[in-house]
N, C-alpha and C positions, 0 to 999 in steps of 0.2 A: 470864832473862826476868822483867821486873815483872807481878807479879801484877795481873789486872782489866784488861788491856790491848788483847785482842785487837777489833779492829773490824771487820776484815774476815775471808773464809773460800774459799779457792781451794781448788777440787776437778779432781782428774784427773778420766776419763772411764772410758777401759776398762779394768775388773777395781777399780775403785774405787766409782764410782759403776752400774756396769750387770756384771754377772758377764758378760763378753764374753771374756775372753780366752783361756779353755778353749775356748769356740767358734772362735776364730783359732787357736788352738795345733790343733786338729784341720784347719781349712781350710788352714792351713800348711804340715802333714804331707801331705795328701791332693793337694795338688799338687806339693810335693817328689816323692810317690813319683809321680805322672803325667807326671814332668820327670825322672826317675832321680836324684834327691837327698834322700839321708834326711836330715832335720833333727831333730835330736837337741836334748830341751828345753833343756841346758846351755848349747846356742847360741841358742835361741827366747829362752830368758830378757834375752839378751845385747839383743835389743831392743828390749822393751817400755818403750815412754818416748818410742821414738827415730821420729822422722817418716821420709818415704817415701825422702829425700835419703841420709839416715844410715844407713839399714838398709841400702840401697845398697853403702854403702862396707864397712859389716859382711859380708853377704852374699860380695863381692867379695874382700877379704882371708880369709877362709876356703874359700872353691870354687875362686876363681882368675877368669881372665878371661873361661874360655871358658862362664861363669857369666850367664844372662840372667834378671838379677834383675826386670826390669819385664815382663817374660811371666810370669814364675813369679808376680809380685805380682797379675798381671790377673786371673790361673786361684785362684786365691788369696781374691782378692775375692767371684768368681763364687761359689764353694764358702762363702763366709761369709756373703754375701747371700742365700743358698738357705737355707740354715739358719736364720738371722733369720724370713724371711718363714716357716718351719715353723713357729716357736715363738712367743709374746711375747716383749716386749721384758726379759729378763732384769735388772731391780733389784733391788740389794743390799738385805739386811735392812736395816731402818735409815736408808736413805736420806730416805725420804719425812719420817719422821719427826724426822729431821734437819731438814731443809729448811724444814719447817714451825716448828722451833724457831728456826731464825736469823731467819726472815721476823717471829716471833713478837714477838722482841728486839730487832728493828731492827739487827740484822748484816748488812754488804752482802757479797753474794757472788758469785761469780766464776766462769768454767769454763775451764781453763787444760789443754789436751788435746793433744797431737801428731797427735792425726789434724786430715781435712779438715773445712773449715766445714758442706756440703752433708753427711758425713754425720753430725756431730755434733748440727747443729741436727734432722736428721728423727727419730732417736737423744731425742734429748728431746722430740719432739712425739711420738711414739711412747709415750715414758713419760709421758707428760701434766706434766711438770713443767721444763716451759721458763720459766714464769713466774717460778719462783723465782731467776732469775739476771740481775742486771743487766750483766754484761759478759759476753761469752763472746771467749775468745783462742783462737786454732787455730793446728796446725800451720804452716799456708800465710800467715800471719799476721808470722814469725818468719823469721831469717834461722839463728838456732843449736838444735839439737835438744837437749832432756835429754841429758843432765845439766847444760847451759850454763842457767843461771839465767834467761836472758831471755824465756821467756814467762813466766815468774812475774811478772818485773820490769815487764813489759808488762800484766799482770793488774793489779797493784797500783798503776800508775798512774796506768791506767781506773778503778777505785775509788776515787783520790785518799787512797792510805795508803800509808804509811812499810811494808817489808816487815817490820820488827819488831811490825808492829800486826797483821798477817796470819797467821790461819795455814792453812800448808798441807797438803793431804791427798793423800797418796799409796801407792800400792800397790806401784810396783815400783821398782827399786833405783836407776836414771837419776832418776825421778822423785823419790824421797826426796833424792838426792844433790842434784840442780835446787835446793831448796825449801832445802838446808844451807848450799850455795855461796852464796845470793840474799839469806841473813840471815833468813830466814822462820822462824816457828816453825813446827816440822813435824811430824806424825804420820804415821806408819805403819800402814796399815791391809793386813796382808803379804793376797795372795790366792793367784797361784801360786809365788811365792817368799817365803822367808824370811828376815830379817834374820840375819846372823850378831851375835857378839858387841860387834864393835868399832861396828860399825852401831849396834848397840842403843845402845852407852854414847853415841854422838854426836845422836841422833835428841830430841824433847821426851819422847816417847812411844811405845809401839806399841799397838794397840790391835787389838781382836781382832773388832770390827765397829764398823760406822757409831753403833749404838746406846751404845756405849762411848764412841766421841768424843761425841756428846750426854750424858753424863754427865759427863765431863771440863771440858766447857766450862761447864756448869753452876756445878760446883762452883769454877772457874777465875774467873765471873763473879761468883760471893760474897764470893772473900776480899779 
């Protein structure tokens, strides 16, 4: 990667941008067990990244047929949207202050997420920082899920930048891989999962919060 290059800045959504995914990992569990299916995190992890299509087929090859993954996703929902509306809108340390430094410098940026439009956009008007994004890419947007490159592709060409000029930000392991396969410069910002070794050697970076990648691209913009 040439140093001083990046222009643009694509961000996931859940467990990157909004600590959501411990809340879905529990509304996950909680209708698993009301549906007699335990879901164990080693397979939860397996689809974060992946839109409503792809968890399908994940879902599927591991339960079997007699497996009603669009009931269980319903009850699922229900249980995630009660919890939301109990709490605030859960933002990452860092985020804001992120945001506010790409806006600062004239970085344009992006929201490149597997969920839906409808809840992603209420999702940032919730966090009050919709403003900060000129393109927003959603699952339903896309014809391939994480780890297929193409909403990123789709991200950065609404931005009008080369994916070598982008970097992207993500949490879970579809999405890291998304952002490697697409030519993107990538970070890792792990949330429920963690980068193993070979991940590490292949990724730009890992970073251990949002405020870390605002240091990085700091110093990334100097040299």
């Amino acid at each position: 990667m040439e140093k001083g290059t990046i222009h643009g800045v694509i961000f996931d959504q859940d467990g990157l941008l909004f600590d959501t995914e411990r809340l879905s990992a529990v509304a996950w569990k909680l209708a698993g067990d009301e549906l007699g299916f335990y879901l164990e995190e080693s397979f939860l992890k397996t689809i974060r990244g992946a839109n409503a299509s792809d968890a399908a087929r994940r879902f599927q090859e591991t339960f079997g047929d007699r497996f009603d993954f669009w009931k269980l996703r319903a009850r699922k929902q229900e249980h995630f949207l009660r919890i939301l509306r109990e709490n605030e809108m859960p933002v990452k340390p860092g985020a804001r202050e992120l945001l506010c430094y790409l806006r600062q410098e004239g970085y344009k940026v992006a929201l490149a997420t597997a969920s839906a439009r409808e809840y992603s956009m209420e999702n940032l008007r919730l966090a009050g920082i919709e403003e900060f994004f000129q393109e927003i890419i959603t699952g339903d947007m896309v014809g391939e899920a994480k780890p297929n490159p193409e909403i990123f592709l789709k991200a950065a060409k609404a931005l009008k930048e080369e994916p070598a000029r982008c970097l992207v930000l993500e949490d879970s392991l579809n999405g890291v891989e998304a952002g490697l396969r697409g030519g993107f410069v990538t970070i890792m910002v792990p949330d429920l999962t963690e980068p193993d070794e070979n991940l590490r050697g292949r990724v730009n970076r890992v970073c251990a919060s949002l405020f870390e990648v605002k240091d990085w691209l700091i110093k990334e913009q100097k040299q």
